[in-house]
C-alpha positions as CSV (number, residue, x, y, z in Angstrom):
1,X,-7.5,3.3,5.8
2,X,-5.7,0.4,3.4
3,X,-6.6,-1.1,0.0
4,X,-7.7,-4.6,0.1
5,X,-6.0,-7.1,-1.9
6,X,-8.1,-10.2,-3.2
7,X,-11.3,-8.9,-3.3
8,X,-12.2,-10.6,-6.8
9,X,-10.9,-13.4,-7.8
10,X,-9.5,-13.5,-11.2
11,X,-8.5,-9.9,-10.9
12,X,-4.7,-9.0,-10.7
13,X,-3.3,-7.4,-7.9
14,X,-2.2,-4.3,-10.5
15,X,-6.0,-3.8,-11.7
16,X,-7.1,-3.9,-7.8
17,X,-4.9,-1.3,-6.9
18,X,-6.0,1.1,-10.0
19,X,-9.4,0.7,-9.5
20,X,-9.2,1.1,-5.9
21,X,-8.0,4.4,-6.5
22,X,-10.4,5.1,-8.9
23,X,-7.9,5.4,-11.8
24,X,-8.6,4.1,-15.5
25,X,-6.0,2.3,-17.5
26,X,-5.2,5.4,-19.6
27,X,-4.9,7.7,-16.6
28,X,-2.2,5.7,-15.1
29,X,-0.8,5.0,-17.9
30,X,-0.2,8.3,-18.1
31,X,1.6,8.7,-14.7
32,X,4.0,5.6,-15.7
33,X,4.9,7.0,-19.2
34,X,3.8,3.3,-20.4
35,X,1.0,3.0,-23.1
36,X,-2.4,1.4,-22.4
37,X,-2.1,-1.8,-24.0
38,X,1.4,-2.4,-22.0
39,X,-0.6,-1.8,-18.7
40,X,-3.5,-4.2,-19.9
41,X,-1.0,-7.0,-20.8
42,X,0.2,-6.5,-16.8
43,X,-3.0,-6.7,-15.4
44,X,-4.4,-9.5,-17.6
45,X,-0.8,-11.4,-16.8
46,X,0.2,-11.8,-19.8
47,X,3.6,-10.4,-19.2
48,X,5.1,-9.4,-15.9
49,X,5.6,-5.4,-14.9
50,X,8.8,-4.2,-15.7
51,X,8.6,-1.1,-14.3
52,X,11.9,1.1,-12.8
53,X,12.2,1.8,-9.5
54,X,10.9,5.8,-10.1
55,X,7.6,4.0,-11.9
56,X,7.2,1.3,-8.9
57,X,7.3,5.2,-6.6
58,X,5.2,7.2,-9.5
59,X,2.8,3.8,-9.4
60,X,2.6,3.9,-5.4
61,X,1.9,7.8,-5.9
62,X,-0.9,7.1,-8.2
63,X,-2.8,4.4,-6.0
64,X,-1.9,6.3,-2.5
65,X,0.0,3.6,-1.1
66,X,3.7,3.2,0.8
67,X,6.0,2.5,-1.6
68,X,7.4,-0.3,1.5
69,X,3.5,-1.6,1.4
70,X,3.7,-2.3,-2.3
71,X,5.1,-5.8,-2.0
72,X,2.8,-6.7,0.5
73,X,0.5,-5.9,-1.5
74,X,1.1,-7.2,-4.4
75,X,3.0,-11.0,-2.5
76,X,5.9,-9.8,-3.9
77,X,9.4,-10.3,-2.0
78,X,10.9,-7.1,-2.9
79,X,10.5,-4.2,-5.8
């Protein structure tokens, strides 16, 4: 079982993998010790993540990914 990537267009990896997991804004949130409107300025891409290494791991926690399948998922290089 994986989450799918890509799915709907316009959507940003970050809001694919929340709702995936069935997760609202506020409850992860939450889990990364960030406020709401920082999380919805991520997903909408206005401003990249900037996220430490424990909230990349708390994030992949969340969503019930591999922390070494996050930048696959998200077409990233390296966290």
């Amino acid at each position: 079982m994986g989450i799918e990537v890509g799915e709907l267009e316009n959507n940003s990896p970050l809001r694919q993998l929340r709702e995936a997991a069935n997760l609202t804004q506020e409850q992860l949130s939450v889990r990364l010790s960030i406020s709401t409107s920082t999380l919805r300025r991520w997903e909408n891409g206005d401003v990249e993540p900037a996220m430490t290494r424990q909230q990349w791991q708390e994030f992949c926690e969340a969503i019930g990914v591999a922390f070494d399948e996050l930048p696959e998922l998200l077409n990233l290089r390296s966290i």
